[in-house]
ROMARVO-575544 format. One record per residue (C-alpha): y, x, z. Coordinates in steps of 0.001 Angstrom, whole numbers, padded with zeros to 6 digits, always signed. Layout:
BEGIN
YXZ...
//
This chain:
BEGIN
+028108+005037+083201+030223+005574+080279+032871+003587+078474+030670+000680+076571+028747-000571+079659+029405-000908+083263+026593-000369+086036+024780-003334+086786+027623-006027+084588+025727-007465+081395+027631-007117+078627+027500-008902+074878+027341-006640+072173+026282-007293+068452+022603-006452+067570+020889-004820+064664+017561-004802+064017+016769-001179+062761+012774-000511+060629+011044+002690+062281+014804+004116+063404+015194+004681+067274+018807+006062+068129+019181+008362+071102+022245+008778+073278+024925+011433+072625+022937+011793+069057+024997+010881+065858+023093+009390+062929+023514+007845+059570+021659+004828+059003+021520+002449+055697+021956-001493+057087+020741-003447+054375+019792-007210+055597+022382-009426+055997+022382-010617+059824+022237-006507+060413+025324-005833+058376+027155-009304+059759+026600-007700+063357+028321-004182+062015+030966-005793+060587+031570-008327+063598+031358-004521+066015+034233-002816+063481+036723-005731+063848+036315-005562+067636+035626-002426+069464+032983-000623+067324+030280-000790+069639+026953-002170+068575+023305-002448+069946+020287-000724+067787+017351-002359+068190+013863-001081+066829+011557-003765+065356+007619-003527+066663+006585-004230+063339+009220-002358+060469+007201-003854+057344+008732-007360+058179+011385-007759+056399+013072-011043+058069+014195-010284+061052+012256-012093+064215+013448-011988+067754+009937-011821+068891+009328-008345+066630+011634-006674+068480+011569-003857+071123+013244-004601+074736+015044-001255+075157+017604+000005+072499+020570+001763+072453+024457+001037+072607+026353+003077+069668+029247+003708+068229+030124+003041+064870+032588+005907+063688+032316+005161+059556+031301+002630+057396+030668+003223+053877+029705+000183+051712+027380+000877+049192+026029-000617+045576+024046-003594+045997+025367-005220+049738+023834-001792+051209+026405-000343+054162+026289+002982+055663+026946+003873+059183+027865+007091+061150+027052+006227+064288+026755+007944+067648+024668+006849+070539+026220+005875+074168+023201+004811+076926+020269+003341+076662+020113-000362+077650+017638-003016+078528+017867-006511+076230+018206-009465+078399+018304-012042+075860+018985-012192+072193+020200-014916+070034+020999-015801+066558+024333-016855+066288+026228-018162+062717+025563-015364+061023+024739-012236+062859+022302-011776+066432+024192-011584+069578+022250-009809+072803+023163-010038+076666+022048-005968+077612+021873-004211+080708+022272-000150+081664+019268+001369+081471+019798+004103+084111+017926+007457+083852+016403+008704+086816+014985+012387+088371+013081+012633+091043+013103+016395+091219+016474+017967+089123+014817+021363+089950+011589+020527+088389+013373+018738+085674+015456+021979+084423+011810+023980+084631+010476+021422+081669+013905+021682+080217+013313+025625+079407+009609+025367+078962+010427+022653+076177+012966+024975+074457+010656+027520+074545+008048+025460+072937+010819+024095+070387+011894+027347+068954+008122+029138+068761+007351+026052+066775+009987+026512+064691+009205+030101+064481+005790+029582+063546+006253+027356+060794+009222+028245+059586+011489+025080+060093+014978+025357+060659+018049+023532+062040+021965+023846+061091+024290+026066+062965+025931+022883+064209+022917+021335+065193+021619+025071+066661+024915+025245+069163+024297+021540+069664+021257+022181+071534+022332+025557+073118+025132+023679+074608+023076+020766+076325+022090+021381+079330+021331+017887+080834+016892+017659+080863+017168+014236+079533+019277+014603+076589+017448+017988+075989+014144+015411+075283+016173+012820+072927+017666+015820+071175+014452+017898+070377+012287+014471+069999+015023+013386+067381+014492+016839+065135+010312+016323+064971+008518+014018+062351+006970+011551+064843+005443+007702+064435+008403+005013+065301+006300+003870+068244+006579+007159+069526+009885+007289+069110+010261+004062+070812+008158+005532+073556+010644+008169+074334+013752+005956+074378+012102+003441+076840+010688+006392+079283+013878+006326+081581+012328+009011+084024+013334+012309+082993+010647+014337+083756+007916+011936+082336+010433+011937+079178+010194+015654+079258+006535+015984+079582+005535+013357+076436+008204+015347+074311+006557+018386+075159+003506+016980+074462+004738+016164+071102+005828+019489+070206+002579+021355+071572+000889+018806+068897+003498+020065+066186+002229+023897+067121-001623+022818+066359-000483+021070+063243+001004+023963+061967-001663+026346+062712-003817+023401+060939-002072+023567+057775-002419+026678+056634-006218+025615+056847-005717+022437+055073-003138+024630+052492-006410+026755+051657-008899+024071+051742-006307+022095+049432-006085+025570+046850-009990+025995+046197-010037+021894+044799-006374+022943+042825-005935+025135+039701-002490+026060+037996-002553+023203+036210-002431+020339+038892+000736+022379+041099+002265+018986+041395-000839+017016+042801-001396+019934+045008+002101+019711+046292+001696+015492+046277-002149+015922+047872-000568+018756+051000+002146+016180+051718-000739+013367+052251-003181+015339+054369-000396+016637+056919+000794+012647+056991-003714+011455+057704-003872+014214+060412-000294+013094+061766-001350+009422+061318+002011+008777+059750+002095+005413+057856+005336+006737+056663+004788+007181+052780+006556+008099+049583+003566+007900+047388+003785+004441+046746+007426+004116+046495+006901+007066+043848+004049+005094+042034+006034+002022+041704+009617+004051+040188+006979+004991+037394+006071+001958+036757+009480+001300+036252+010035+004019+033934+007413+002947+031606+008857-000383+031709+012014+000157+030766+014133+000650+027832+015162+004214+028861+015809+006792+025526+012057+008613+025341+013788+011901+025105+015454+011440+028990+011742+010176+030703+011120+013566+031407+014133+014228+033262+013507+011174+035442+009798+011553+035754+010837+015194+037334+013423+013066+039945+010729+010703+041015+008211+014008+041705+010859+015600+043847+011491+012572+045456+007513+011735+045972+007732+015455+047600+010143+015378+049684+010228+014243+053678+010834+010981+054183+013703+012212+056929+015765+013882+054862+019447+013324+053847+018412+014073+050244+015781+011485+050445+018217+008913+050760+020450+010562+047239+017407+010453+044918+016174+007257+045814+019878+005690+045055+020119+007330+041681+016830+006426+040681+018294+003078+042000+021143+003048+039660+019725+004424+036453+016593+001680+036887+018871-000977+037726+021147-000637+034497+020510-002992+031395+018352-000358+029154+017545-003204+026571+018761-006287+027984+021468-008405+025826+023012-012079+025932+023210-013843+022731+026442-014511+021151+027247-018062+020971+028887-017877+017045+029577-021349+016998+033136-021439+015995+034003-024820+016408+032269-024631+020263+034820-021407+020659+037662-023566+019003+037264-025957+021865+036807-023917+024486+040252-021874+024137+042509-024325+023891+040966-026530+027428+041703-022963+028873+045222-022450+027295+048308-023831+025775+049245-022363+022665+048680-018678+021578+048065-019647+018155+047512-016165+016621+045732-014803+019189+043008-017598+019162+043470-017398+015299+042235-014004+015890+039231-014621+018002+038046-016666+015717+038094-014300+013027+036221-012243+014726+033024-014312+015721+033421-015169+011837+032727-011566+011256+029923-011514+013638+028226-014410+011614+028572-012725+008125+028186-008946+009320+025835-009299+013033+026095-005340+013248+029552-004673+012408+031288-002534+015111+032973-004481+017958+036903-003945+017772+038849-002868+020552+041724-005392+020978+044193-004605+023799+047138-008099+024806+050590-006508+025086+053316-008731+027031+054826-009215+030291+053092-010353+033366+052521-013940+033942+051690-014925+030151+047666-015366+030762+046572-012052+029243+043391-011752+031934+042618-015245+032548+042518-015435+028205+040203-012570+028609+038006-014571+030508+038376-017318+028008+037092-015527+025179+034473-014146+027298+033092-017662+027857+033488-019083+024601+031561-016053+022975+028638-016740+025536+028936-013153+026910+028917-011773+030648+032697-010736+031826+033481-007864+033485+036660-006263+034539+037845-002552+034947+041239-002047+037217+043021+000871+035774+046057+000636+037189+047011+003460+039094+044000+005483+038216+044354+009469+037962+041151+011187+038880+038881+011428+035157+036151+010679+037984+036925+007386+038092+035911+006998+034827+033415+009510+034024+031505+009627+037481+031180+012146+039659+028359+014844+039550+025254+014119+042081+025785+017469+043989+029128+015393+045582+028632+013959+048853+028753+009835+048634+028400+010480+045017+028833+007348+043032+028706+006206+039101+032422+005899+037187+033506+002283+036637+032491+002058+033225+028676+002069+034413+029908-000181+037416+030758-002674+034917+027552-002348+033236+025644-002745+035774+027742-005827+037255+027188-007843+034365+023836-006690+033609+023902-006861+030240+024358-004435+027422+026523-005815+025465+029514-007811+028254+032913-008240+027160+035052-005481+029471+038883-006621+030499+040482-002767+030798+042780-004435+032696+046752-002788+033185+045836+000150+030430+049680+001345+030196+049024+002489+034463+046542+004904+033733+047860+008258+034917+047038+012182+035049+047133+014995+037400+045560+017896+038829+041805+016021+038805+041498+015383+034859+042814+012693+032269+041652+009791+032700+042928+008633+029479+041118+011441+027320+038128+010237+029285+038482+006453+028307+038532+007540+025071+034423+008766+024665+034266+005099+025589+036158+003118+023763+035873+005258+020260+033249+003211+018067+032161+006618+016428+031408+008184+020058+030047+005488+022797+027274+005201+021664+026086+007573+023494+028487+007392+026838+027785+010207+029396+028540+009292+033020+028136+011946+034826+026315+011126+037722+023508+008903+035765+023776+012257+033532+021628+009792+030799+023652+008802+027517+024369+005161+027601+025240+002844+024538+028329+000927+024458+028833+000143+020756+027917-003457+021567+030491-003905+024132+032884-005832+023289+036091-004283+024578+039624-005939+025911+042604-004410+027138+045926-005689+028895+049315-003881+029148+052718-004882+029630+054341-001733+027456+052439+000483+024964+054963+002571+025476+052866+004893+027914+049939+004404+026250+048830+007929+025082+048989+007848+021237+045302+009171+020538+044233+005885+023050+046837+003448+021131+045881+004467+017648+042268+002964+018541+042728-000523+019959+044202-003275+017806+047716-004542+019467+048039-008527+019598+051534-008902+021295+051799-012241+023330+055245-012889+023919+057178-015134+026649+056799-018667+026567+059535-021544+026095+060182-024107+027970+058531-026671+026362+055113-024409+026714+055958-023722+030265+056143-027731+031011+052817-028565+028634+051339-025481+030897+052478-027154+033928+051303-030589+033389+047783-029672+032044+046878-026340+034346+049444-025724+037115+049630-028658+038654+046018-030084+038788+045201-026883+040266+047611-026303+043057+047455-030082+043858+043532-029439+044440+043943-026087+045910+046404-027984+048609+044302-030957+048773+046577-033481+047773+045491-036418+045386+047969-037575+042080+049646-040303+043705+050653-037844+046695+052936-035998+044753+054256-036920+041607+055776-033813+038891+057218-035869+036274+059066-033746+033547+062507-033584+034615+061183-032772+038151+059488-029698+036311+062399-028477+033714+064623-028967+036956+061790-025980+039016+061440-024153+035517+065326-024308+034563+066814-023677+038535+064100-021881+040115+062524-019680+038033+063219-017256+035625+060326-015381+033433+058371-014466+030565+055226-015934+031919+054193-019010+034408+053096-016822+038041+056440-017764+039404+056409-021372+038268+052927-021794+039694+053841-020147+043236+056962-022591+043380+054487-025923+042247+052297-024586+045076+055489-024430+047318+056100-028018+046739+052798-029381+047266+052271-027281+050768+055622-028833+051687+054734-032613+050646+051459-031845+052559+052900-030781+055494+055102-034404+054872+051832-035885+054880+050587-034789+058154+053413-034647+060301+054607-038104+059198+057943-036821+058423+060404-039007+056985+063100-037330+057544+062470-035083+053558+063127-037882+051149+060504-038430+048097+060492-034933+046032+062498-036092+042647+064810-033992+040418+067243-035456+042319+066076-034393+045660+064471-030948+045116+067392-029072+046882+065972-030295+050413+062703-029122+049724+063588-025391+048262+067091-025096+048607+069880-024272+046505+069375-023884+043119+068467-019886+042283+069700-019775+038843+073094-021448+036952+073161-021496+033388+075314-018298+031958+077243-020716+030623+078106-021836+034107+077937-018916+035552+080333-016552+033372+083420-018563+032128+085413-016717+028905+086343-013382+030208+088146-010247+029164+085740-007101+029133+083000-008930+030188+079682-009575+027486+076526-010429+027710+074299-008263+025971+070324-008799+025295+067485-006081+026187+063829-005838+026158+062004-005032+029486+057920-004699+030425+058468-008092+032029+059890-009764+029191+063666-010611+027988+066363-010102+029801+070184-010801+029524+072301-007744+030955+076353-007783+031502+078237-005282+030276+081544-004603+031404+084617-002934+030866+088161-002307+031913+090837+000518+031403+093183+002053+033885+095984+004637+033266+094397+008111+032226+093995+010491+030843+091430+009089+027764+088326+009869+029872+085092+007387+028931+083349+007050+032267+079592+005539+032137+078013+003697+035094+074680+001935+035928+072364+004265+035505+072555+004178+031938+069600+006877+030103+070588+009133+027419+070183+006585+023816+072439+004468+025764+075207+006677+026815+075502+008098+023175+075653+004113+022165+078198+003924+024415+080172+007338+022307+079659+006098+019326+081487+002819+020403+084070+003961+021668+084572+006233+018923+084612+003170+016791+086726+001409+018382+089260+004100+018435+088821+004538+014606+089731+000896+013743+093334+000976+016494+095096-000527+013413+092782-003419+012699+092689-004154+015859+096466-003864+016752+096537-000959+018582+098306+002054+018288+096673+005231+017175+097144+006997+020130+096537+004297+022869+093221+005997+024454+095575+008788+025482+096944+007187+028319+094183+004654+029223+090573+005736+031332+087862+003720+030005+085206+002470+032209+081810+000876+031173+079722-000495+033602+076109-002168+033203+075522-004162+037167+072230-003829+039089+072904+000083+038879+069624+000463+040640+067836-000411+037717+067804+002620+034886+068509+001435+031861+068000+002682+028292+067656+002023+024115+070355+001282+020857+070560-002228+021133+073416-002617+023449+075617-000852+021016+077804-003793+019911+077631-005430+023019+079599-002018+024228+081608-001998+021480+082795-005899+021923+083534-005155+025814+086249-002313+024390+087364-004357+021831+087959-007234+024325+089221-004277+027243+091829-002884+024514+093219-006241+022709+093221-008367+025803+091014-011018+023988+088445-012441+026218+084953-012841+025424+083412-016283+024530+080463-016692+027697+077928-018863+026236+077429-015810+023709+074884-013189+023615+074479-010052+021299+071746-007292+020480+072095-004532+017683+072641-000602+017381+076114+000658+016035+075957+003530+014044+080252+004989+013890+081542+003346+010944+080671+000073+012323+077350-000696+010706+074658-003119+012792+071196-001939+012727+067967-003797+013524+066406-003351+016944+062992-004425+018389+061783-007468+020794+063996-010019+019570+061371-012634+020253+062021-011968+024200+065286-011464+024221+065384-014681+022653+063469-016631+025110+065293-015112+027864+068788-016030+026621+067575-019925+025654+066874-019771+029787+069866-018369+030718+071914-021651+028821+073196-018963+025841+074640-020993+022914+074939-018840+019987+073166-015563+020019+074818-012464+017137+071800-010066+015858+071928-008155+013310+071285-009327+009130+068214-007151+009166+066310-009018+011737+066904-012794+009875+063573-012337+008812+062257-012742+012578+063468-015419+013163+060544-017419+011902+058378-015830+014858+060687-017839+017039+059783-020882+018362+061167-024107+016600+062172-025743+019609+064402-022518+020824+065843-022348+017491+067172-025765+017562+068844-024936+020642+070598-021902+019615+073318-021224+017110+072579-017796+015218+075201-015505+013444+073449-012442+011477+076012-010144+011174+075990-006955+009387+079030-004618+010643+081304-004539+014195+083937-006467+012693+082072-009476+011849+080542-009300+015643+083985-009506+017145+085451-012199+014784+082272-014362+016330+082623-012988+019587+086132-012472+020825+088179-016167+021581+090842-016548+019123
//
């Protein structure tokens, strides 16, 4: 007995119904599962102990699988790998245990379930036994000798190594090209020496065939000319399969692939190369490995969309509609959409543009994807390319690989099944590079409207056309981008939302979906607005809405688990009451939070997730005049930091100091969270206020916030994101925000709502910054 089955104890194992495969013991295989109760049972073995029962069908042309068509004896394996494979296929590596007798078989929920029994082996006479045993061996390797088959080293020392009679059958019977019920023959015949004496059988009728085909080659020659090599080869194949009486085919399987290839919309210039694939593949025996690779490419390239395309729905009122029931706001960007189905309607052929959604997470840059996707009538499809560093990946891999599979480009094609899909390059700013190519470089051939039209992948090794893809990207920095990439897409920047879009977002998409998602009905939990700015304001702070949707869906899993429990003791979820469902609040306004301080500013600065408001501190001690730096500042910052400092110390007088105070002081700057590196200009007069306030004394007003570059004689320069930095200081209860006079003109891109909030001071040099900044 071994370790699956136990003498004599029935045991319930997962069945799958195998077409003209028999599995021996101690033999591993690799089989294709392809039906879905046969690749429920494999999956049901791997998430318990691996072990699963093959069973041969009586009949292998059925394609449902029937309790009745099925053999009594099969075989307990292993499953050691599973590979899933394009189009619900799964491959196994699996290695036989015992044989074993079916009791009874069922059909459970999904998958069969079988009651088996040991089948024990038995030998009468070992002694006669190990006589067959050589005399088959000897048999086996003049046959091979005579024809001129051969086996792999590994599989050479396999059988060297065995020297059990029975598995000496199974292993020999497993390496000849016999009928399934054969096969099935052998695995039921649990004598040894009867087992012994059909295989040998078997392979004396192997030794006639051979000597019969150089006959049949010659007969075959004197109807064949030059000319007709390929039905010679096709016509040799056939005759050896009538003499074998092997139903097993590739003729037909051949016909119908070109059948195929006439009916599709393959270039005329590539037929050839495919019509050469399906004659090697019409050639070859239906056994081996290589069987299996040609068949799958032929799969692929004949399953793409040659010439199939969805109509454009250019109806721009229809579009119109459909973007704003999916989302709230994004003005321009919708704006822009509809420009470009405009185009469509005026100039049908013009080249698609490749328009890529910078912003920080949580703002809707997929989910809009799929938006315009659906209002444009096409088929969505999405490429993950975060993270992605073999060129591979994108490209293919070549068909001389083992498990050799299309890149994702022609994965995506073949997903939506359409030519001409909308594709979401989803997280473009992850892509990497190493040692196995550039990805990026690779992307490129794709994207470029003057080069994919003619897309090589390199496993389907055919051009294919993507001009008429419409292409979409997502990042959350272009900042990695590689420039060659970047100067090809169009950038449409979708910054953070306000609070007032976060609570219109809330009410209209949040909330109706996590209250269905939790199955709760309206008057189960009510979110009126101040219910919402108190989880928006308190208990969340981002650019985008993920966080405020996880906390909604919190709330309603906690009122639901109110519901069922009968609990009284949580009081109805109000504003008022919110603290006993999530507990204290998470965020204070900065207001609140920092009180008027000396050395301490708050200082605005862009980040890939949005806004963000950073402290900057700073205090001198007795010294020597050294500037110390802290918080893992990066080099722009540090020399902001300099030229500060060297400002400051240039304008002692104004600022009541004497000329030589830094000579006894240490000054020490300090940005908190010094986990996080930080870098860029704009924290230049924030640095210079927090010396300023350090030196004088004077504390710093809190409900203030600043962002500009310094340049040494005190000169404010304009500086980038000040829509998010912004938004993030409006959440963070800021009052009057200082930038510099250059950026007045962007103010307009800010919201109305956040601009009634806020007080703004432009300023133009240090001195005006510190007359707004520094409590009088």
């Amino acid at each position: 007995m071994n370790e699956a089955t136990q003498k004599n104890t029935a045991l319930t194992l997962p069945l799958a119904a195998m077409r003209d495969i028999a599995i021996y013991p101690k033999m591993t295989v690799s089989v294709d599962i392809g039906r879905d109760a046969s690749v429920a049972a494999v999956r049901l073995a791997m998430r318990r102990d691996r072990y699963l029962v093959c069973v041969m069908q009586k009949d292998g042309k059925k394609e449902d699988i029937d309790l009745s068509n099925l053999y009594e004896y099969g075989t307990v394996v292993k499953v050691n790998q599973m590979l899933q494979l394009p189009g619900g296929l799964v491959r196994i590596l699996v290695e036989g245990v015992s044989r074993v007798h079916v009791v009874h078989a069922e059909m459970k929920e999904t998958c069969i379930s079988a009651e088996v029994d040991d089948a024990e082996e038995y030998t009468e006479d070992p002694l006669k036994a190990e006589a067959y045993r050589r005399l088959l061996i000897k048999n086996f390797f003049e046959w091979m000798r005579n024809t001129g088959k051969g086996m792999q080293e590994d599989q050479m020392n396999q059988l060297k190594q065995i020297d059990d009679p029975g598995e000496t059958a199974d292993f020999i019977s497993s390496q000849l090209l016999l009928a399934p019920k054969k096969r099935q023959e052998i695995l039921e015949t649990l004598g040894v020496i009867e087992r012994l004496k059909i295989v040998s059988e078997c392979v004396d009728r192997e030794v006639a065939i051979g000597e019969l085909e150089s006959d049949i080659n010659q007969e075959v020659r004197k109807r064949m000319d030059k000319e007709q090599q390929d039905y010679f080869l096709r016509t040799k194949v056939k005759t050896i399969q009538d003499r074998l009486g092997d139903t097993v085919s590739q003729q037909k399987e051949a016909e119908e692939y070109r059948e195929k290839l006439k009916a599709s919309a393959i270039p005329e210039e590539e037929k050839g190369k495919l019509e050469k694939e399906i004659d090697h593949l019409a050639a070859m025996p239906p056994m081996m490995a290589e069987t299996a690779v040609a068949r799958n490419y032929l799969d692929w390239v004949f399953d793409l969309p040659w010439g199939k395309e969805s109509e454009d729905i250019l109806d721009l009122s229809h579009a119109k509609e459909i973007l704003d029931e999916d989302h709230y706001g994004l003005t321009k960007i919708k704006e822009r959409i509809l420009e470009y189905l405009a185009v469509r309607v005026l100039a049908p052929d013009a080249k698609a543009p490749i328009i890529c959604f910078v912003g920080p997470p949580g703002v809707g840059k997929t989910s809009l994807a799929q938006s315009i996707a659906r209002s444009m009538g096409r088929k969505f499809a999405r490429i993950a390319l975060g993270g992605v560093h073999d060129e591979a990946e994108i490209r293919g891999h070549r068909r001389t690989y083992i498990a050799a599979m299309p890149g994702r480009f022609i994965e995506a094609i073949n997903q939506a099944q359409t030519k001409n899909p909308l594709i979401l390059l989803d997280e473009i700013d992850k892509v990497s590079s190493d040692f196995r190519g550039d990805p990026a470089s690779a992307l490129l051939e794709a994207l470029d409207p003057e080069q994919n039209k003619a897309f090589h992948d390199n496993y389907i090794d055919i051009p294919f056309d993507f001009s008429k893809v419409f292409f979409l990207a997502t990042a959350n920095s272009v900042a990695t981008i590689p420039p060659a990439l970047l100067d090809r897409m169009e950038l449409i920047e979708l910054s953070g939302y306000t609070e007032e879009e976060k609570l219109e977002i809330a009410k209209k998409y949040l909330v109706p979906r996590q209250r269905e998602r939790n199955g709760l009905k309206a008057k189960d939990i009510n979110f009126t607005p101040a219910l919402l700015r108190r989880v928006i304001r308190s208990y969340t702070r981002e650019a985008g809405v993920r966080n405020l949707e996880r906390t909604i869906g919190a709330l309603c899993r906690k009122v639901g688990k109110k519901i069922v429990l009968a609990d009284d003791s949580l009081p109805t979820l109000t504003a008022k009451t919110i603290e006993k469902y999530l507990g204290p609040v998470k965020y204070m306004p900065m207001s609140e939070e920092h009180s008027d301080m000396v050395g301490r500013v708050n200082g605005l600065a862009w980040t890939a997730v949005g806004g963000e408001v950073l402290d900057t501190e700073a205090v001198t001690i007795k010294g020597k005049g050294h500037l110390i730096l802290t918080g893992q500042l990066g080099d722009v910052m540090k020399e902001s930091a300099e030229t500060a400092y060297t400002y400051i110390r240039s304008r002692a007088k104004a600022l009541g100091l004497a000329e030589d105070f830094y000579e006894t002081l240490d000054t020490h700057i300090h940005l908190p969270e010094g986990a996080v590196p930080k870098d860029g200009p704009s924290a230049g007069i924030t640095m210079a206020t927090a010396l300023a306030s350090a030196y004088t004394g004077r504390k710093v007003r809190g409900d203030t916030a600043m962002t500009g570059e310094i340049t040494l004689t005190g000169e404010v320069l304009p500086i980038g994101g000040l829509k998010e930095k912004v938004l993030a200081a409006s959440q963070f209860g800021i009052k009057q925000i200082l930038l510099p006079e250059k950026n007045k003109r962007d103010l307009d891109e800010i919201p109305k709502s956040v601009r009634d909030q806020l007080h703004f001071v432009c300023v133009k040099n240090v001195d005006e910054v510190l007359e707004h900044a520094l409590v009088k």
